[in-house]
Each structure stands twice: as C-alpha cells, then as structure tokens.
N, C-alpha and C positions, 0 to 999 in steps of 0.2 A: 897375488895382484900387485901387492907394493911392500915394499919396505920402511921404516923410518930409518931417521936422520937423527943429529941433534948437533946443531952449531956451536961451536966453540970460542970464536972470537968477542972481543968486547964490543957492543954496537951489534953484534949478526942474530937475526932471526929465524925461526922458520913455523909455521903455523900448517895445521890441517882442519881445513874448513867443510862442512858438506850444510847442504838445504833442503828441506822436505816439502813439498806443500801438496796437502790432500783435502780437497774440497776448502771448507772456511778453517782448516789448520794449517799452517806453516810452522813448521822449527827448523833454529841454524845452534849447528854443534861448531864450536871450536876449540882443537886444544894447541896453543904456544906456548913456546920455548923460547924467550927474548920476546914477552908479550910487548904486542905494539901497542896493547892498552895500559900500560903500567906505568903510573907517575912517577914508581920508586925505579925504576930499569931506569927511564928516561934522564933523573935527576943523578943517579948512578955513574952516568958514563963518564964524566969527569975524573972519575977514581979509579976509572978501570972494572967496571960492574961485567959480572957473566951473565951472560942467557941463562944458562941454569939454572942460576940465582932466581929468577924472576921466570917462572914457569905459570900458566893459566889455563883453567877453565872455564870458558865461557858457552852459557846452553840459554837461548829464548824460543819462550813458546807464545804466539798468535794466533788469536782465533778473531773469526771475521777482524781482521786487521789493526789489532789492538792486542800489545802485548798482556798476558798473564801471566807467564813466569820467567824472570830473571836470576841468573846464576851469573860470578863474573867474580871468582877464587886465584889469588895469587900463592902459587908456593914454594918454597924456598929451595925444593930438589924435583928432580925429575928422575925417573929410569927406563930403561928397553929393555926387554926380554924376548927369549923364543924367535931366536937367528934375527933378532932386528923387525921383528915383527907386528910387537906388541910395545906401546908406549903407555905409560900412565906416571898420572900424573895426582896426587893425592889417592882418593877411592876408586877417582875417574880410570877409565883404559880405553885408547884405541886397540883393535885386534887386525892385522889382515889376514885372510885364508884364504883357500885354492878360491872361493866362488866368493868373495866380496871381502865386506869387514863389517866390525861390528863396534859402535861408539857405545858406551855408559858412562853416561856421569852421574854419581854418588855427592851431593854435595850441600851445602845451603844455600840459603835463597838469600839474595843482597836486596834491602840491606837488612830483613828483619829475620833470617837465621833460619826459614823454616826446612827442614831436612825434604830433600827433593831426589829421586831417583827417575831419568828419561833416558830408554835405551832406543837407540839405531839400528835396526842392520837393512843393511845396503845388499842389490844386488844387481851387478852390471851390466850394462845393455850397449854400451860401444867400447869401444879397444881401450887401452892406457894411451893417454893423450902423452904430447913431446912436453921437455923440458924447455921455456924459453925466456929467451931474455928479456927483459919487457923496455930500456932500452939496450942501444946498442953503446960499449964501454963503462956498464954500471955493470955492480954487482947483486942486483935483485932481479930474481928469475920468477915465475910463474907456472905453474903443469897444473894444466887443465887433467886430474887423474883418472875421473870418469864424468865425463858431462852429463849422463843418462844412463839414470836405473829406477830400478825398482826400489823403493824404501817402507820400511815402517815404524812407524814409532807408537811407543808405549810410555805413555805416564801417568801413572797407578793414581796419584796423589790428585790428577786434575782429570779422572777418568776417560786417559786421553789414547787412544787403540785404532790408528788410523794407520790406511796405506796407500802411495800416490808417489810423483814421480819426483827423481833425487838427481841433487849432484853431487858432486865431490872434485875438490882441486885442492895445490896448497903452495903457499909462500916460502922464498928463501932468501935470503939476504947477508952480507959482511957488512954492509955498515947501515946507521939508524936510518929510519924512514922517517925522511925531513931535512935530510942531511945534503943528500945530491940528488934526490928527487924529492919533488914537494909533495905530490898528491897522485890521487890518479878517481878515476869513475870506470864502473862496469856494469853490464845488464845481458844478465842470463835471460833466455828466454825462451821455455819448451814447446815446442810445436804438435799436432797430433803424431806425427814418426820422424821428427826427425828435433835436435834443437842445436840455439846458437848462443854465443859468447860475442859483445863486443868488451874490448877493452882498449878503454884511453889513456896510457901514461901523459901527466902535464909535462910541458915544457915545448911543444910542439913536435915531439918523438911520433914515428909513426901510430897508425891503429890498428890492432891486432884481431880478425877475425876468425873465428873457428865455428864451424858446421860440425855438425856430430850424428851420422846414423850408427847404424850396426851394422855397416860393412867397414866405414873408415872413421878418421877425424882429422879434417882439411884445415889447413894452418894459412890465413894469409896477409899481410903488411899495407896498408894504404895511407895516404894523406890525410893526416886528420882534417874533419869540418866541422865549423860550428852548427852548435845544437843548442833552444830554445831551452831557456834555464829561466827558473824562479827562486827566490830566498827564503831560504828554511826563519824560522824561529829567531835561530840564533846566527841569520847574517849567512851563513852558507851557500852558494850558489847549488842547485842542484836540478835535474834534469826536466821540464817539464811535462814527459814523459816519456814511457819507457820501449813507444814504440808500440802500444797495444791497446784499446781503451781511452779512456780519457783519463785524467787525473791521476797519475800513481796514487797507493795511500802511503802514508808517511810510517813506518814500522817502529824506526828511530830516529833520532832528532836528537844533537849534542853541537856543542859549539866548532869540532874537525870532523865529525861524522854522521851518516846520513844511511837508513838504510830503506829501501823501496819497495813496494810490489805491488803490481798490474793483471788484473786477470780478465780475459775475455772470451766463452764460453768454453772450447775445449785446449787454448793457450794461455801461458800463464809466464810472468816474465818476476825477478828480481835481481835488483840493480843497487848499488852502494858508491856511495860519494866518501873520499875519504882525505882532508888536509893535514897531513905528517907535520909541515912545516909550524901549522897552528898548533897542533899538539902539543908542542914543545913549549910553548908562552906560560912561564909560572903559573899563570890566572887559570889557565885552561886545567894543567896538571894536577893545581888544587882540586878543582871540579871533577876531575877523574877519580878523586879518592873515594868519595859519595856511593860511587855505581861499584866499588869493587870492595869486594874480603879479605884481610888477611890473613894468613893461615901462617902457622910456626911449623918447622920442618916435620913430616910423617901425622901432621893434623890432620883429621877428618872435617 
C-alpha cells in the first residue's frame, strides 16, 4: 500500500496520521519523526537538532466527544524495517501490507504514566491518493494516502472494540512548520459512499480539494474564501463549523491548536486548526511540555 520515509534535514518533518470514528468513538493515531509537537525539536534547531532525535507518538481516544485517553511520547531514536515498511517508534509500530496497515501503540498515558495499548488496522476502500504540494515554492507536501476505509480499533484497558470508517494521510516537510508557512485548517468529511477533504494553507495560497470514491481520488485548486470562525479558549480562530450539523464539538483546544468533530446522522466530518508560527512563542513551547512524555532512548 505504502512505504515509509524518514527525513534527514535539520528543521524536516514528516508524520503519519489516520482517524477512526465509530458511532460515539473516535481515535487519531499519530506517529512523527521531527514531531511538530515537540518544544525540545523546536527549541533545538538553533544547534542543528535532527528529526530523529525528536520522534513521537501520539494516540487520543473520544467517546461522545470528550477525550479519555491521551498518549503524546517523545523518543530519542526511531527505526524502519521490512523493505521500508514497517516504522516504529519506542513499543509503538506502523505496519503496511498488501491489504492496508496496522498501527500499535505500546505506551503511557501523559501525564500520569498509565501503561496503555490501542491497535489500528485499517482497510482501503479508495486508491493511494497523489503527493502534493500544499503551497506552490515550499517544501511541505501533503498525500492524502487513503481518505476511506474500513478501521477498527481495539483498547483492552478502556474496553474499547469498535469498527467504522477511517482515514489515513501524512506530512512532509525540509523546513519547520512556522517558518515559511504559518498555519493551515482542514475538514475531512465522510459521506454515506463517497468522502472529502478540504484543505486551507494560510497566507492566501490556494485551496485544495479532494473527493474520494472507490473508483478514483479527484485532486482540485480554487481561491480561497472566507469562512465564519469563532475563538477557541485560548484566543484561536477556528471554524464555526464544519459544514455539517451545528456547532462542531471541541475534541482539542491548545493555545496553536485545535482539533474538531461534527456528526450528522449517517455523515460525519473532522477538522483541525493548527498555528505553527504560535507554536514557536517560548510561552507556548513551555506549555507543550505538560501534554507530552519523555522517554530516554529504547524506553518503554
């Protein structure tokens, strides 16, 4: 289905993100390499910090729209195996195979340590989406990898055994996020057969649409417009909905980040606000430390 990567430059990223949401649960797996959540990568690049260095796992689980499990593990090495296939990252591993792939995180819970196990597997219901640029002359790309599948997850510890529909895409970047591009918003949104992807990079760059059945996945560029926004908690502009329903619920809520989700009977939409350029504000990067783990290399 896919292969992993792993960036090398100082400043470069690259993440693999997927979503699950079945009836009143949702979870989002993320594993990065040059985490864009990391105050220590961030405070780093002055010296010439690696991606490497600074590898994460991040896993949230939701039920009726309020988080119950938090994972968000920094570790000091990463590896691939199995022709490029397989990446892990502490206990964690992505897997991909002929019919899909398979996330596990192995890890503890931030911030009070409880040992946590949530497996993924995914299985695809439209093509490998293109690689793209998200603007034009940067070096940060976007590949939608399977907008729609089938998922289930499993997490023993919050007796959680559900299955419903999935995405999968992932990040890549040569230089930090906040750097030459400040932010961006997006909202996936599944339909009963068919789903879509808007994505907005700021700066007035265009907006990038993708439709996703099971025959293709349509790629298209328009003029950004404005969209009715309200202010999170912490001062954030974010979307005042997602296009479905009334009122997104609020999933996450941080002083650069935002994350959403809208459901209306058999459609189901989330969406994520995210300011790079805020990230970077000492004040903020302190407040980052709170939400994440540090692990010493080959830690569990």
């Amino acid at each position: 289905m896919n292969h992993v990567e792993l960036p090398t430059k100082s400043g470069a990223y690259r993440w693999y993100y997927a979503d699950v949401t079945a009836g009143d649960v949702s979870a989002v797996f993320i594993f990065m390499v040059g985490s864009i959540f990391s105050a220590r990568y961030s405070a780093s690049l002055k010296k010439g910090g690696l991606p490497r260095e600074h590898a994460a796992v991040n896993f949230a689980l939701y039920e009726k729209g309020v988080r119950s499990l938090w994972v968000l593990t920094e570790y000091q090495a990463v590896s691939i195996s199995d022709d490029a296939r397989t990446l892990r990252i502490g206990a964690s591993s992505l897997a991909y195979d002929d019919d899909g792939f398979t996330m596990v995180v192995k890890d503890k819970t931030t911030p009070w340590g409880a040992p946590t196990e949530a497996t993924l597997r995914f299985s695809p219901k439209t093509a490998l989406g293109p690689d793209l640029e998200l603007v034009e002359g940067l070096s940060h790309h976007w590949r939608p990898i399977c907008v729609r599948g089938e998922a289930r997850v499993t997490v023993p510890t919050q007796d959680v055994d559900v299955t419903g529909r999935g995405y999968h895409d992932g990040n890549h970047g040569d230089a930090p996020l906040g750097s030459d591009l400040q932010g961006w918003e997006w909202t996936r949104t599944h339909h009963p057969v068919h789903s879509t992807i808007s994505y907005r990079p700021w700066g007035g760059a265009p907006l990038i649409d993708v439709l996703a059945t099971e025959r293709d996945v349509q790629v298209t560029r328009r003029a950004p417009e404005p969209i009715p926004t309200v202010r999170s908690g912490w001062g954030l502009r974010v979307p005042a909905s997602l296009g479905i329903g009334g009122a997104p619920a609020m999933l996450e809520s941080s002083p650069f980040y935002a994350r959403l989700e809208a459901q209306a009977a058999d459609t189901q939409a989330m969406g994520e606000v995210a300011d790079f350029a805020r990230f970077h504000s000492p004040a903020v990067r302190w407040m980052a430390n709170f939400r994440t783990r540090y692990a010493k290399e080959g830690a569990r």
